[in-house]
Biopython code that builds the backbone (N, CA, C, O; Angstrom):
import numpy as np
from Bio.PDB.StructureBuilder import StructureBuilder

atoms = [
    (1, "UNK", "N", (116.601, 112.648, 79.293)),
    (1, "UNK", "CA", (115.601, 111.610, 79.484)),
    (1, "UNK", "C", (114.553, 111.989, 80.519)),
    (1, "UNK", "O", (113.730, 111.234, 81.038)),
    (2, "UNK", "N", (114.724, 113.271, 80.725)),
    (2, "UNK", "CA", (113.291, 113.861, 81.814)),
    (2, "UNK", "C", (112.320, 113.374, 81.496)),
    (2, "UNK", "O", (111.589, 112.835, 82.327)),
    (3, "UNK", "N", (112.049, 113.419, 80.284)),
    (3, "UNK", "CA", (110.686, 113.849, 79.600)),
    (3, "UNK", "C", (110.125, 112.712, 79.859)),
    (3, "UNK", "O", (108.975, 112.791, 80.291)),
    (4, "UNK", "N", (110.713, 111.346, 79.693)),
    (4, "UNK", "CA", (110.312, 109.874, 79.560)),
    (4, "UNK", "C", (109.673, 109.524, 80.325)),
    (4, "UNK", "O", (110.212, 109.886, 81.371)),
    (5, "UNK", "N", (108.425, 108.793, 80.641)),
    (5, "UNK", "CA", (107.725, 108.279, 82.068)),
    (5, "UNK", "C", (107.731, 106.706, 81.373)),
    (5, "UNK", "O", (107.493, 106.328, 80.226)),
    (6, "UNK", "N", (108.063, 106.078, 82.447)),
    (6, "UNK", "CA", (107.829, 104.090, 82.341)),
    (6, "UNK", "C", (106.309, 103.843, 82.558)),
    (6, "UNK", "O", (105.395, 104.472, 83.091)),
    (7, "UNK", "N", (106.399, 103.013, 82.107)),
    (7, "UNK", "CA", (104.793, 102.630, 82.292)),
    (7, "UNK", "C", (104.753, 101.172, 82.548)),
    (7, "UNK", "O", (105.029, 100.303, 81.722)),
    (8, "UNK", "N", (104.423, 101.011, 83.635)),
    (8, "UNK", "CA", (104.162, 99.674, 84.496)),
    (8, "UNK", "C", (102.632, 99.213, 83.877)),
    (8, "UNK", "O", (101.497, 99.591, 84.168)),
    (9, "UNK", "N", (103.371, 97.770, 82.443)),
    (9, "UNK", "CA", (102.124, 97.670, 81.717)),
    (9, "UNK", "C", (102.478, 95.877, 81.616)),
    (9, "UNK", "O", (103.566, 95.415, 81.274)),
    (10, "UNK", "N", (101.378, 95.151, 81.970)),
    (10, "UNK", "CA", (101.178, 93.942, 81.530)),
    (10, "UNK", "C", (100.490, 93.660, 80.053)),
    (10, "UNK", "O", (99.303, 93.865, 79.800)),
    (11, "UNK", "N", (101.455, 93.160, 79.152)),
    (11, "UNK", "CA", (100.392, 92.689, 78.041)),
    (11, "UNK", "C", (99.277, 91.682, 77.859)),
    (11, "UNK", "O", (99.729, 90.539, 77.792)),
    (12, "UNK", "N", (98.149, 91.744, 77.773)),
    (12, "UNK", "CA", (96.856, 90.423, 77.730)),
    (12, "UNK", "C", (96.557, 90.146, 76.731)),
    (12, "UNK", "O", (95.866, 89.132, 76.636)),
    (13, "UNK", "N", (96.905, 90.874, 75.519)),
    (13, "UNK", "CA", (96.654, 90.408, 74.222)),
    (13, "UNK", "C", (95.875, 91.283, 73.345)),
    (13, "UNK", "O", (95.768, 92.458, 73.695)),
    (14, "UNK", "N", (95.130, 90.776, 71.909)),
    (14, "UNK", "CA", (94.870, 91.944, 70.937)),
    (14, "UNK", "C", (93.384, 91.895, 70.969)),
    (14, "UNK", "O", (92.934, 90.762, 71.139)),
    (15, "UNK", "N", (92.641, 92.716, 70.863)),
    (15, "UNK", "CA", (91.263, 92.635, 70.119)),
    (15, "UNK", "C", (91.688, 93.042, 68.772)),
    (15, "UNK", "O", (92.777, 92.842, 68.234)),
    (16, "UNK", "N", (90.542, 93.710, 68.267)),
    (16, "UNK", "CA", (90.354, 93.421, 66.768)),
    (16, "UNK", "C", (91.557, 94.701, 66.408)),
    (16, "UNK", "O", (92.652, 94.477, 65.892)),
    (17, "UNK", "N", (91.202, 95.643, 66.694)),
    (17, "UNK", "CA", (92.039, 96.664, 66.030)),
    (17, "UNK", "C", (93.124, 97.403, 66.645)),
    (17, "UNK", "O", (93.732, 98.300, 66.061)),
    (18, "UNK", "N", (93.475, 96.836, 68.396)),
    (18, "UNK", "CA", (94.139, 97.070, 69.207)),
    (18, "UNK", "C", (94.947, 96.029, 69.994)),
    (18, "UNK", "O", (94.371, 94.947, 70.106)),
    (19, "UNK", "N", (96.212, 96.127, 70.586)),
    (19, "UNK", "CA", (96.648, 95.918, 71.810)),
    (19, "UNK", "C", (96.269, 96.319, 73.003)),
    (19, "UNK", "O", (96.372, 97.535, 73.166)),
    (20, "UNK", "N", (95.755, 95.551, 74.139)),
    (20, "UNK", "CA", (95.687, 95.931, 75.083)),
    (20, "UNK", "C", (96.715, 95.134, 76.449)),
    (20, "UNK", "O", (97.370, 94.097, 76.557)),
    (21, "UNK", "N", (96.451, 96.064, 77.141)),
    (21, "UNK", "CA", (97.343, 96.330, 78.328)),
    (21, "UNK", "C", (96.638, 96.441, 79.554)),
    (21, "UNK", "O", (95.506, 96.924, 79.593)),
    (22, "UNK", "N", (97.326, 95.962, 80.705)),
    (22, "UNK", "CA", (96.823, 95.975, 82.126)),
    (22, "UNK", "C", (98.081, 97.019, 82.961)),
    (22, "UNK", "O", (99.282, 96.752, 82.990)),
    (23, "UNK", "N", (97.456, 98.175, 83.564)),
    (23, "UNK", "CA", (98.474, 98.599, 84.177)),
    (23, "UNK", "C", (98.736, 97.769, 85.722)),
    (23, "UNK", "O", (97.912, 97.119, 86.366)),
    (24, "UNK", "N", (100.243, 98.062, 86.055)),
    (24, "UNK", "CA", (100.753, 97.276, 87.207)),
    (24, "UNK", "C", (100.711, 97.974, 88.501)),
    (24, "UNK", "O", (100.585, 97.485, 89.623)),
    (25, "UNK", "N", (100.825, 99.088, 88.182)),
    (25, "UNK", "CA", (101.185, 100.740, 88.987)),
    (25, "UNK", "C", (100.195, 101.794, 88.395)),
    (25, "UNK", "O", (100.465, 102.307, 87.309)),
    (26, "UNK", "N", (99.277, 102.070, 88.942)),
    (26, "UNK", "CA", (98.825, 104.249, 88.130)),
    (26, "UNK", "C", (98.630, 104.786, 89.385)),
    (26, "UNK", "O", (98.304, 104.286, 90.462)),
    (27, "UNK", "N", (99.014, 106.401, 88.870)),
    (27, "UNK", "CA", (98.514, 107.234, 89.317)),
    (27, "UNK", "C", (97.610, 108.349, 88.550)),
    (27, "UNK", "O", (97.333, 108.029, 87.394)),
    (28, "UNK", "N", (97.113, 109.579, 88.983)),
    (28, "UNK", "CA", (95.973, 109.969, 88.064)),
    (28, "UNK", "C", (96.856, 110.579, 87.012)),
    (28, "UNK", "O", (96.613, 110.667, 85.809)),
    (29, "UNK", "N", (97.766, 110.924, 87.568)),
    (29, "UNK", "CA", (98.976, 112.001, 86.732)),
    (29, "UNK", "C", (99.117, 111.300, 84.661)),
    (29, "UNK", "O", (99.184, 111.661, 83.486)),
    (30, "UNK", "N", (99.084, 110.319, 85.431)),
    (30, "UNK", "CA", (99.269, 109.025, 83.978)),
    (30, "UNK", "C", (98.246, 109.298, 83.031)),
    (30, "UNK", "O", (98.435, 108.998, 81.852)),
    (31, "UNK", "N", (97.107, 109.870, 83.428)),
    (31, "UNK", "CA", (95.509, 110.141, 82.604)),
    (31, "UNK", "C", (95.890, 111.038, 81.273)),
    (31, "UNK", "O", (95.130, 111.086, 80.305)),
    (32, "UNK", "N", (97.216, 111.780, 81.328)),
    (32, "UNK", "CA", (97.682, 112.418, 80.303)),
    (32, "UNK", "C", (98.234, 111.789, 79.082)),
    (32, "UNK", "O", (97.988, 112.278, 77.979)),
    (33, "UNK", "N", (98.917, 110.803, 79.209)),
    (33, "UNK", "CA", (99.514, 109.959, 78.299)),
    (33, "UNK", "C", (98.142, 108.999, 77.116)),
    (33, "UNK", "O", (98.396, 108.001, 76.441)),
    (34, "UNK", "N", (97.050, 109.568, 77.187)),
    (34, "UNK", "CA", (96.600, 109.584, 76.038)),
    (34, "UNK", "C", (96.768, 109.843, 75.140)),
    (34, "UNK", "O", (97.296, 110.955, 75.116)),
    (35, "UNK", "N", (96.572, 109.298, 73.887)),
    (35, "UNK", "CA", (97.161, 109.641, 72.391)),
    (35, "UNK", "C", (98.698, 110.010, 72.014)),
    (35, "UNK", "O", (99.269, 110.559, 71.072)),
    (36, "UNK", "N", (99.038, 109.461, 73.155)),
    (36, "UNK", "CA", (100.829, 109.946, 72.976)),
    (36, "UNK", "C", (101.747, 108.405, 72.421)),
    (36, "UNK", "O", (101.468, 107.324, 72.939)),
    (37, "UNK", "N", (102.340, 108.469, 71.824)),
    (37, "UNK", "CA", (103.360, 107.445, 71.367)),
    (37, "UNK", "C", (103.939, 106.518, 72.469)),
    (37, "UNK", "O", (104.183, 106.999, 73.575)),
    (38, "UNK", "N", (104.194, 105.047, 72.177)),
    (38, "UNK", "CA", (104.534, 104.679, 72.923)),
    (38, "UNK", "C", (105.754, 103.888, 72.741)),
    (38, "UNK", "O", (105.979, 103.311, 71.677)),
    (39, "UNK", "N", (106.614, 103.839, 73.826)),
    (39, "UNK", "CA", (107.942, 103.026, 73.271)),
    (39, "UNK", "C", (108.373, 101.656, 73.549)),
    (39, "UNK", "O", (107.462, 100.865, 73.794)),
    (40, "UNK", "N", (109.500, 101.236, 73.562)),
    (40, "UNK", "CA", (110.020, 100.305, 74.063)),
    (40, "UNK", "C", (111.217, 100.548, 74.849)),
    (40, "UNK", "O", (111.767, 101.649, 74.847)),
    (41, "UNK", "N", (111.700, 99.411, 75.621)),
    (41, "UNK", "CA", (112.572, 99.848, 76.640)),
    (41, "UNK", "C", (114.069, 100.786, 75.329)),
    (41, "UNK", "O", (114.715, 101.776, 75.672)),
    (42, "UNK", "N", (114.233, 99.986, 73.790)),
    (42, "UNK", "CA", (115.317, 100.776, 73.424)),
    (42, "UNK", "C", (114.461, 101.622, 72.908)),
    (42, "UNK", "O", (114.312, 101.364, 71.714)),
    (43, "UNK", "N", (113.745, 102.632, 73.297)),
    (43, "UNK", "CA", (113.082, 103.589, 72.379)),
    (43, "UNK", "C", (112.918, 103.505, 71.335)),
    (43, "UNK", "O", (113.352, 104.314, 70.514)),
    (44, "UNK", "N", (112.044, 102.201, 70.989)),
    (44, "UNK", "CA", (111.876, 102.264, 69.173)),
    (44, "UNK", "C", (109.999, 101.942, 69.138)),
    (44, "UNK", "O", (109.449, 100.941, 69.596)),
    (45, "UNK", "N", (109.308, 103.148, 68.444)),
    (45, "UNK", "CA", (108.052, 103.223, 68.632)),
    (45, "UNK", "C", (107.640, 101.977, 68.294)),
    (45, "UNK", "O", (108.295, 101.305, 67.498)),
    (46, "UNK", "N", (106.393, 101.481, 68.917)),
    (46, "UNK", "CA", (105.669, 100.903, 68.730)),
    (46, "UNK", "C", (104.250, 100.842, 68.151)),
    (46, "UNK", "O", (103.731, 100.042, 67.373)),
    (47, "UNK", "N", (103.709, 102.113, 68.873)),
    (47, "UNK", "CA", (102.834, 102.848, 68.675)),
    (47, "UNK", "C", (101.938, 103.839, 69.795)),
    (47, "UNK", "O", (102.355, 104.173, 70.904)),
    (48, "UNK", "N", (100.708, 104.182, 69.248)),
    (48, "UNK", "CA", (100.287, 105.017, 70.079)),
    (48, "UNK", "C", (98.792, 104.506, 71.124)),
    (48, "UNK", "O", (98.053, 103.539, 70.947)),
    (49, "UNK", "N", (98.732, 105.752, 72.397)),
    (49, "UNK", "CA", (97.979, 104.825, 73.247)),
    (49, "UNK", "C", (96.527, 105.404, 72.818)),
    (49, "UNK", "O", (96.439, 106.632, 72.819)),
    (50, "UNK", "N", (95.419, 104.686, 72.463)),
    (50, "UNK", "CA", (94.252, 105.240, 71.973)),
    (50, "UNK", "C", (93.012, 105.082, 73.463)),
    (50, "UNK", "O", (91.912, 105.552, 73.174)),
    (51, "UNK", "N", (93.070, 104.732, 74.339)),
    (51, "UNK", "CA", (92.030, 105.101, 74.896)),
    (51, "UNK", "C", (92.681, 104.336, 76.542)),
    (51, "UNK", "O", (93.303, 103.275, 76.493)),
    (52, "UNK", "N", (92.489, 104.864, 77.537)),
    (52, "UNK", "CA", (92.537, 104.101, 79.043)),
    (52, "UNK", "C", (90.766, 104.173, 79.580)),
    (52, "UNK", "O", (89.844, 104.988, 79.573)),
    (53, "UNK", "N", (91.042, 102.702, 80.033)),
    (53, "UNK", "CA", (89.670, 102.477, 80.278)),
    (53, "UNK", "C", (89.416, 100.778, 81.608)),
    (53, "UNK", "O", (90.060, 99.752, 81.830)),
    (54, "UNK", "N", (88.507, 101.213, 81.978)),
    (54, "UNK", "CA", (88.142, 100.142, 83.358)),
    (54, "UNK", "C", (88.596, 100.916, 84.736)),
    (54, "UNK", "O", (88.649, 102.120, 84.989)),
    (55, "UNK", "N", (88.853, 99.943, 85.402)),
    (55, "UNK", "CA", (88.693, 100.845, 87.118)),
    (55, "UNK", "C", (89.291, 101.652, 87.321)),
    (55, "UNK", "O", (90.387, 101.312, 86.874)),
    (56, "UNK", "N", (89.395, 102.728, 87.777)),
    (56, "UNK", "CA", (90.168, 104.001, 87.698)),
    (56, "UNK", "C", (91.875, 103.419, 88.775)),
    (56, "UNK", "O", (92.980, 103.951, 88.673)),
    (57, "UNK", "N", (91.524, 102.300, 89.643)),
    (57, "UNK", "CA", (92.861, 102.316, 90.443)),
    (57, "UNK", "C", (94.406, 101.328, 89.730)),
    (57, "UNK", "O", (95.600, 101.249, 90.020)),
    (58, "UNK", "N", (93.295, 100.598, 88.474)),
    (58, "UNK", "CA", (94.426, 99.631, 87.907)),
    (58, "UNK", "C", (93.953, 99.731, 86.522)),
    (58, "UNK", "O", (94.150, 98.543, 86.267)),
    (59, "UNK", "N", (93.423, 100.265, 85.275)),
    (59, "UNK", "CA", (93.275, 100.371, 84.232)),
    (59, "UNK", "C", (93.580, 99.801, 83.370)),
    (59, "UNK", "O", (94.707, 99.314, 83.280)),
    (60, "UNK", "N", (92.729, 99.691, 82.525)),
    (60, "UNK", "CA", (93.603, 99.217, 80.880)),
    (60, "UNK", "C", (93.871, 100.128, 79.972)),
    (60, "UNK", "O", (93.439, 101.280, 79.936)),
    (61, "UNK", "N", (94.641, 99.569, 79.184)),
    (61, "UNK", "CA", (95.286, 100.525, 78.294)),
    (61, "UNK", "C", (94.935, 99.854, 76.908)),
    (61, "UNK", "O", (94.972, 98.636, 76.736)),
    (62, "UNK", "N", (94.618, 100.695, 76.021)),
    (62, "UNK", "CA", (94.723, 100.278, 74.664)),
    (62, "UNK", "C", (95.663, 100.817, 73.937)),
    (62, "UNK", "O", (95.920, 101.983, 74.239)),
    (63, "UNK", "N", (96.602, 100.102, 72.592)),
    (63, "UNK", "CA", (97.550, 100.796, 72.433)),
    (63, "UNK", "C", (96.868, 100.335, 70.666)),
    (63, "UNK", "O", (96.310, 99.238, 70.709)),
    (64, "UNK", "N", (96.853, 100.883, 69.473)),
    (64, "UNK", "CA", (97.096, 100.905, 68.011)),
    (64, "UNK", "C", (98.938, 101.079, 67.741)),
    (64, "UNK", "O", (99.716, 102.027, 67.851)),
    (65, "UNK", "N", (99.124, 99.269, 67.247)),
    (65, "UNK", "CA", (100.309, 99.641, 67.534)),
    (65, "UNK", "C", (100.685, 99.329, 65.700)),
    (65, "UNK", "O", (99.931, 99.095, 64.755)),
    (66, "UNK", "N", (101.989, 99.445, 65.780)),
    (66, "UNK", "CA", (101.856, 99.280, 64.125)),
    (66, "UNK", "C", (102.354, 97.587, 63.658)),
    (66, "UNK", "O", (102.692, 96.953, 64.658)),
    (67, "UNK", "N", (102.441, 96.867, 62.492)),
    (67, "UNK", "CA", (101.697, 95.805, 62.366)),
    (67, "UNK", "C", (103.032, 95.514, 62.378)),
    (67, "UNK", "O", (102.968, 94.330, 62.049)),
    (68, "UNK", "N", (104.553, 95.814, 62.565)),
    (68, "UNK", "CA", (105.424, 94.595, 62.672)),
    (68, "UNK", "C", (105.861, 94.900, 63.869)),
    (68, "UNK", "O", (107.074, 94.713, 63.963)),
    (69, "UNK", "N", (105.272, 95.365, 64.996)),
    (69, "UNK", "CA", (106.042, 95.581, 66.279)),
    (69, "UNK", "C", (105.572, 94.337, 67.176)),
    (69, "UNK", "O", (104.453, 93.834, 67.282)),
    (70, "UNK", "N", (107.028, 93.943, 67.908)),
    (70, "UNK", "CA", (107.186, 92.513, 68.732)),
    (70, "UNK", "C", (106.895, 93.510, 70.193)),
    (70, "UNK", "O", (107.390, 94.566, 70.588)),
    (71, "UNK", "N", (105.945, 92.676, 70.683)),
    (71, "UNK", "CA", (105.183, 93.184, 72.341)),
    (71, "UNK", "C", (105.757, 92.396, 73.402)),
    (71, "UNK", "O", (105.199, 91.415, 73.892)),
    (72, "UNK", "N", (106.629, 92.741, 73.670)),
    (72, "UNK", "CA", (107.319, 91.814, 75.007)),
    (72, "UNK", "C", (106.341, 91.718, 75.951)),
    (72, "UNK", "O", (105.867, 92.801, 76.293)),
    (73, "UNK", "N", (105.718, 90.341, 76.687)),
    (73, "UNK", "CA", (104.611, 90.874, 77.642)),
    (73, "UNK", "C", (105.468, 91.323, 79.106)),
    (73, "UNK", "O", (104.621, 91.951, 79.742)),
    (74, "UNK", "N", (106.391, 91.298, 79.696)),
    (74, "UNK", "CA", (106.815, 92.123, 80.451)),
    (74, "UNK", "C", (107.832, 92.814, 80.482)),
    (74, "UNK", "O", (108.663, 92.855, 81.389)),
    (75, "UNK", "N", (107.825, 93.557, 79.217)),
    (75, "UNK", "CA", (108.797, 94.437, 78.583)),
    (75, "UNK", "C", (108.737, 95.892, 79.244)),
    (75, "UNK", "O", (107.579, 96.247, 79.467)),
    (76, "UNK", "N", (109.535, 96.639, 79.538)),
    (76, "UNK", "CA", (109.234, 98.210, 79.990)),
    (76, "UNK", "C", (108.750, 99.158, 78.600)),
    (76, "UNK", "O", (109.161, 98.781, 77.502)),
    (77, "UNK", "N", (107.999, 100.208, 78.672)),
    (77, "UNK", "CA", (107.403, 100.583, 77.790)),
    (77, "UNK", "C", (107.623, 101.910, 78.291)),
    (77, "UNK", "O", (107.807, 101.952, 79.507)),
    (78, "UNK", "N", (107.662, 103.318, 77.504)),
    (78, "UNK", "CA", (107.794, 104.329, 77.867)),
    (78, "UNK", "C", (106.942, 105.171, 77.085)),
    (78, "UNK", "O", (106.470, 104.842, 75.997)),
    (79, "UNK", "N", (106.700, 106.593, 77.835)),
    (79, "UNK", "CA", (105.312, 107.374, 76.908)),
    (79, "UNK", "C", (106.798, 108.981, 76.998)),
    (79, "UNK", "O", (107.700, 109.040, 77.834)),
    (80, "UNK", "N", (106.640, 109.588, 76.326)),
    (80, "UNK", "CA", (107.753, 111.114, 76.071)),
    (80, "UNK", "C", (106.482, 111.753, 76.604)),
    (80, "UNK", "O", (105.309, 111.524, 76.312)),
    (81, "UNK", "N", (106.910, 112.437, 77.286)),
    (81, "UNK", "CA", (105.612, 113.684, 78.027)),
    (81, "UNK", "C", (106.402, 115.131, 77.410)),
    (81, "UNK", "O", (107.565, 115.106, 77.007)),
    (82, "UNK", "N", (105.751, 116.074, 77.418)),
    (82, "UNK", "CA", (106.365, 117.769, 76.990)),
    (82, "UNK", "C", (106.237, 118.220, 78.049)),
    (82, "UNK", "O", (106.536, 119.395, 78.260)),
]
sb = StructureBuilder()
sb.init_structure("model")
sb.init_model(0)
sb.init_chain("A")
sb.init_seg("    ")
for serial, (resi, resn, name, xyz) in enumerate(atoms, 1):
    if name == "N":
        sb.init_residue(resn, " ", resi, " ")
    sb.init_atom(name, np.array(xyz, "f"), 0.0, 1.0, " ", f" {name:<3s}", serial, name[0])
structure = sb.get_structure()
């Protein structure tokens, strides 16, 4: 489970073609987890993160997630890094 990073993410709700997200915690290190899959606390995808965007110290996140996944809004979420 190295690979796994948590992601300290508040859910705010959907726009049109996305989920978005408020992070709780970043650091810059996190700027990588673009376009990477995203999980749930039992590791079952949800989907992937398509763009981080707004103030560089607390960000949002957009996620394209797929159309029957349940979004816990303070659920733990995980990204697999290589």
């Amino acid at each position: 489970m190295k690979n796994w990073v948590k992601l300290n993410l508040f859910y705010l709700g959907e726009s049109k073609k996305n989920r978005i997200f408020r992070v709780k915690r970043w650091n810059r290190d996190l700027e990588k987890i673009i376009h990477k899959k995203i999980f749930t606390e039992k590791y079952e995808e949800i989907g992937k993160i398509k763009e981080i965007f707004g103030p560089i110290n607390l960000p949002f996140i957009s996620v394209t997630t797929h159309h029957d996944s349940q979004i816990i809004p303070n659920g733990n979420f995980y990204v697999k890094m290589r």
